[in-house]
N, C-alpha and C positions, 0 to 999 in steps of 0.2 A: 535785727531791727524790728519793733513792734510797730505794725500799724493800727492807726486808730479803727476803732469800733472792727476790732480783729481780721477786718478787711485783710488777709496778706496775699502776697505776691502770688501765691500758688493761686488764690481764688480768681485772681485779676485774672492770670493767665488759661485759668480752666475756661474760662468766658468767652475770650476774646478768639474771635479766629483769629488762624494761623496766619493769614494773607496782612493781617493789623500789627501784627505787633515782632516784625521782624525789625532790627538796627535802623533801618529806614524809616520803621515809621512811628516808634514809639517810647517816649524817652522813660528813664527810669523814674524820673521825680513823675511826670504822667502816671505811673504806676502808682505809686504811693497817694497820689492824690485824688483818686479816678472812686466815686461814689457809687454808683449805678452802672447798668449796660450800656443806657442811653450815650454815656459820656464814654466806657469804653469803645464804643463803636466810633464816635466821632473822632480818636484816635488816627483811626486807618487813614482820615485827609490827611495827616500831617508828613512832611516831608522833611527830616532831621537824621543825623548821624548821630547814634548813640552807644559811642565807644564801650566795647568791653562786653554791650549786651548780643545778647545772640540776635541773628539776623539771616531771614528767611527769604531763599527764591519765591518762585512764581508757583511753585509746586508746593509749597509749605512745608517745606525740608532746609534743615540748617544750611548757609553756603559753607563749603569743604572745598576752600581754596587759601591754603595755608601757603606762607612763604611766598606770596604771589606778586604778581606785576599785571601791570597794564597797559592795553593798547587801544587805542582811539582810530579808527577806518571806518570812512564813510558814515560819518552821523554814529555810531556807536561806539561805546566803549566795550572791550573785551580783560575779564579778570581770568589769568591764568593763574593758577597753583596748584599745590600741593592734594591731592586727595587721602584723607586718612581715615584710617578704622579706628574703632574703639581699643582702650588700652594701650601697651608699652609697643604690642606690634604696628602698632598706626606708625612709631617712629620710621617704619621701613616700608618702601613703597610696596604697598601691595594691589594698586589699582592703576595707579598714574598720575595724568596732571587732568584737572577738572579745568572746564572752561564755563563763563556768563559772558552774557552780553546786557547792557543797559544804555541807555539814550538820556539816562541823569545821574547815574551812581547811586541813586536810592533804592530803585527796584529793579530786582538781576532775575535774568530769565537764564533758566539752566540749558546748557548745548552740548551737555553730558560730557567725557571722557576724548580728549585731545590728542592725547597721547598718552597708549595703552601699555604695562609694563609684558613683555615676553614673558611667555611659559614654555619658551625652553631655555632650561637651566644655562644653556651654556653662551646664552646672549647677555654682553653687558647691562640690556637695562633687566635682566632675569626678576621675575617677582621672589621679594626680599631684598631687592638690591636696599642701595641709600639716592633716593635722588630729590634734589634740594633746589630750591628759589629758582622754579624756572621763570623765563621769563621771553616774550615775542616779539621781532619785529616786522615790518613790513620791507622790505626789498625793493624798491620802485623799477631799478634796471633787469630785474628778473620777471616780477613779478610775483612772490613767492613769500609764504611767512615762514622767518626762521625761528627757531625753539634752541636754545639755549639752558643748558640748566648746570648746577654741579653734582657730578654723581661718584659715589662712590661704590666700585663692584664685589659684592658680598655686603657683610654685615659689622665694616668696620674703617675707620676713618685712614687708611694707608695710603690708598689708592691716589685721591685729590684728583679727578679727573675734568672733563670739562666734555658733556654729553651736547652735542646738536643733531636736529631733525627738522624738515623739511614741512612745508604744506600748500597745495594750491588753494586753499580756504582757510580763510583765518581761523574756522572753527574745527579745522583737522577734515579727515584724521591725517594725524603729524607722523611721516617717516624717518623711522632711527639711522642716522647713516653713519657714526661713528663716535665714541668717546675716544680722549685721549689728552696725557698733557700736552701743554703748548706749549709755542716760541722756541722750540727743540732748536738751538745751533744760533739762536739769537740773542746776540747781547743786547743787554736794557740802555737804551739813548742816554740815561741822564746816570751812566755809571763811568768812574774815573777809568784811566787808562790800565792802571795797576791793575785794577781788579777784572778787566775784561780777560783772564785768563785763566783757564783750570784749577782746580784745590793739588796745594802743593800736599804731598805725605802726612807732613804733620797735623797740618789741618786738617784731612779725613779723620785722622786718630780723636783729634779734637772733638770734632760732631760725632763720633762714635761715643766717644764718655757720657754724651747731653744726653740728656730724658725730656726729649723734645714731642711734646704733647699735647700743640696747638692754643697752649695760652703760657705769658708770660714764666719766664726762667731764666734763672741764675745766670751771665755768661754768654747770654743768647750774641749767637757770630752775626751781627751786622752785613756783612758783606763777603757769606761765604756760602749761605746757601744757595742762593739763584746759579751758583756757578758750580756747584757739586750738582746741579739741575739741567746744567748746559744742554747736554745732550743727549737725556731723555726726555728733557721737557719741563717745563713750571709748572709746581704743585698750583689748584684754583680749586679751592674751598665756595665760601660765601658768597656772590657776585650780583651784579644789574648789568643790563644793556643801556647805550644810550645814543641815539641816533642824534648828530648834530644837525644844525642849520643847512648846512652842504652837501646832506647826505651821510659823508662820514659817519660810521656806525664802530662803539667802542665799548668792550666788554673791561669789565673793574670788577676783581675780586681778590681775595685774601691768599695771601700765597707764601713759599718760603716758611710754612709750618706754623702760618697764621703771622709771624711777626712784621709781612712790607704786606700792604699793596699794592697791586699792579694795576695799570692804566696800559691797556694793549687796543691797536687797530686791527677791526680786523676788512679779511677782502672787499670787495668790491662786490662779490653777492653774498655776502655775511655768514658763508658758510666754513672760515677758515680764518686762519690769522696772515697777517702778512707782514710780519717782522719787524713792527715797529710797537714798539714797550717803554714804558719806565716805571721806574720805581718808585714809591712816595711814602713815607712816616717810615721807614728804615726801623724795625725796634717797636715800636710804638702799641702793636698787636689792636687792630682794629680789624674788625666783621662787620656783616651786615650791611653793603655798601648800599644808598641810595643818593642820586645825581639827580638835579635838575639846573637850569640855565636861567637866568636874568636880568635883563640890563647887560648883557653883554661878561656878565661873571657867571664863574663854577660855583654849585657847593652843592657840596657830598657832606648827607648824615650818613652817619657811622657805628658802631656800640665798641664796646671793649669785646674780649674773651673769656666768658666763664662761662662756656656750657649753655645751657637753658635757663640758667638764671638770669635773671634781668640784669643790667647795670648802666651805669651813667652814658648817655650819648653824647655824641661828638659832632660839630659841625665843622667843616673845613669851606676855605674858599681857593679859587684860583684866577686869575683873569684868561686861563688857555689849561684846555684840559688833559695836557699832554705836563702843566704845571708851568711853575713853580707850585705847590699848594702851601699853603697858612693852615693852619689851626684855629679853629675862633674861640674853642674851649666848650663850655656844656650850652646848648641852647634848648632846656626844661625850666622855666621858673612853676612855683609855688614852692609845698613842704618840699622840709630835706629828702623825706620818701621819695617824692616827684620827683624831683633833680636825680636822686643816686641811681632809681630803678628805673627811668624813663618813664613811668608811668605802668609801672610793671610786664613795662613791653619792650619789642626793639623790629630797630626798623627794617622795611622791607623795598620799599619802593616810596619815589614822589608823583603824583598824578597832577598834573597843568590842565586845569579846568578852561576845556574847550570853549571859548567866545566871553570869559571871564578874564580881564588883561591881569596877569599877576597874583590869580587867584591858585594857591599849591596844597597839595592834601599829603599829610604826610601818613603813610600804610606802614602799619607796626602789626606785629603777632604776639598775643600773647601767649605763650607756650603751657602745655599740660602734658608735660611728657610721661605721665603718670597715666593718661585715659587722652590720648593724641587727637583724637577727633574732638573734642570742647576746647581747645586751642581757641582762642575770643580773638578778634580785629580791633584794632584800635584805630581808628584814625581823625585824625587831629588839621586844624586850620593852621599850614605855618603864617605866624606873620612877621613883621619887619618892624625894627626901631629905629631912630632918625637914621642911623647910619647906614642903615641897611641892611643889618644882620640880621638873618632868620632865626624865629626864637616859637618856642612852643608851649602856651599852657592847657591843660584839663577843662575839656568843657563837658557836663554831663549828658548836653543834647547842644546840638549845634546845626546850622546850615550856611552853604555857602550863597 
């Protein structure tokens, strides 16, 4: 794009300090339109979300909190995620999970490294592992933040495990106390009688023929994987935390080889499962879960499975999080781009804007698995049509 009187973006940005012109504070048409210094400095007042562009801590350093979630304790919000390097090795954790802290979601104060990956080799979270979407909560009968992620150990998607760690500060440092799969010996509540039992012979033969490789196939068994899983455990890929009204705290993520999600409880200090599950969209191969609560209903954004590509999201509801769930179908309007690719992002998390009644921010990653560390945030205002349904459109700068 050419800007007038060859002003371009590189010149705006050489100008401006670092502290002005992070996602917070300075929108992209701003840029285009910004004549002089005077005007780009008057920038830094402004307080806007502006999707896709980059966006600076307190330190004048990109935030590097990909795949992330967040928590709201005492007056602040805390952004956990991913921390990555430059290029294709950023895909593999080679640092950890990064934490902020912020008191408006606009400007994030760095509280550095949360939880730090093992150098020695023979610890599940070993640097090189895969560790994905973590995410925190608070524990009130402990007292204690739990950490959450899915990891997988080495450098290849087999494993599907399900990492927790520990913290007496919400801002770490987070101790490792074990991956592994879950629900090991527990059938899923909302599964028929029939199939609460072992893979009979033939069916092992069966899932052996499959080229089963975490997105949609040919033939995919409905109702055989979680039980060829019985007894070591459910595969958990993608996930979110979500602490209910009550307390009750419930980990949701992609399982069965990417094609059901799982809706599982876990204990009472949130460091374990306690055998109560179901299953929801059977087939359907949804990632990417993100949950929030309203009026008394569920709904979980979702994306399809294609890797790093982007593709159409999905919004489900339920009146009980344990289901029945609905489908609502895509909730992206503008162009067909918009709808098909999310906005060439997918989601991560929903944040409930503290002392805002209703007010929901939906957190998308845009991926660069190409150069991992430029991965952009997207996040967006969900809002609501008469009926109710959460829907989301493109805004270039926005505030809540």
């Amino acid at each position: 794009m050419k800007n007038r009187n060859h002003f371009t973006r590189r010149n705006f940005l050489a100008l401006l300090p670092a502290s002005a012109f992070c996602l917070a504070n300075v929108s992209h048409s701003a840029m285009l339109q910004a004549e002089n210094t005077s005007e780009m400095n008057n920038t830094s007042q402004l307080n806007a979300f502006c999707p896709g562009e980059l966006w600076y801590d307190n330190n004048n350093v990109p935030i590097n909190a990909h795949g992330g979630g967040m928590l709201y304790h005492e007056g602040r919000y805390y952004w956990f995620g991913e921390h990555k390097i430059e290029g294709d090795a950023g895909n593999y954790a080679q640092v950890g999970v990064h934490c902020y802290s912020s008191t408006d979601l606009y400007h994030w104060q760095d509280e550095g490294i949360a939880l730090k990956v093992s150098e020695n080799p023979k610890s599940d979270i070993a640097k090189g592992c895969i560790l994905e979407r973590p995410k925190v909560i608070y524990c009130a009968k402990t007292k204690k933040f739990v950490m959450w992620f899915h990891l997988e150990v080495g450098q290849n998607y087999s494993s599907a495990r399900s990492g927790v760690a520990v913290a007496d500060s919400v801002t770490g440092p987070y101790r490792f106390i074990e991956s592994k799969r879950i629900n090991a010996g527990f059938w899923p509540q909302n599964a028929p009688g029939q199939f609460k039992e072992p893979l009979h012979p033939e069916e092992t033969e069966y899932l052996k023929k499959l080229s089963l490789h975490g997105g949609p196939v040919l033939g995919y068994p409905r109702d055989m994987i979680f039980r060829r899983d019985f007894f070591g455990g459910q595969m958990a890929r993608d996930m979110t935390l979500f602490v209910d009204d009550d307390g009750k705290a419930y980990h949701i993520y992609s399982s069965e080889e990417n094609g059901v999600l799982h809706v599982a409880q876990l204990s009472d200090d949130y460091l374990s499962h306690n055998g109560s599950w179901v299953r929801i969209f059977p087939g359907r191969f949804h990632e990417a879960p993100a949950i929030f609560k309203k009026d008394g209903k569920y709904y979980l954004f979702s994306s399809g499975c294609t890797g790093w590509a982007p593709n159409a999201a999905r919004v489900s509801v339920a009146d009980s999080i344990m289901g029945e769930w609905k489908e609502l179908g895509n909730p992206c309007r503008g162009s067909e781009e918009d709808k098909n690719l999310t906005f060439r992002s997918q989601s991560t998390y929903v944040i409930p804007v503290i002392g805002k009644e209703n007010t929901f921010i939906f957190m998308a990653d845009r991926w660069n698995p190409k150069n991992a560390i430029d991965g952009r945030y997207v996040w967006l205002p969900i809002q609501f049509d008469a009926d109710g349904t959460p829907y989301l459109e493109w805004k270039d700068s926005w505030s809540y």
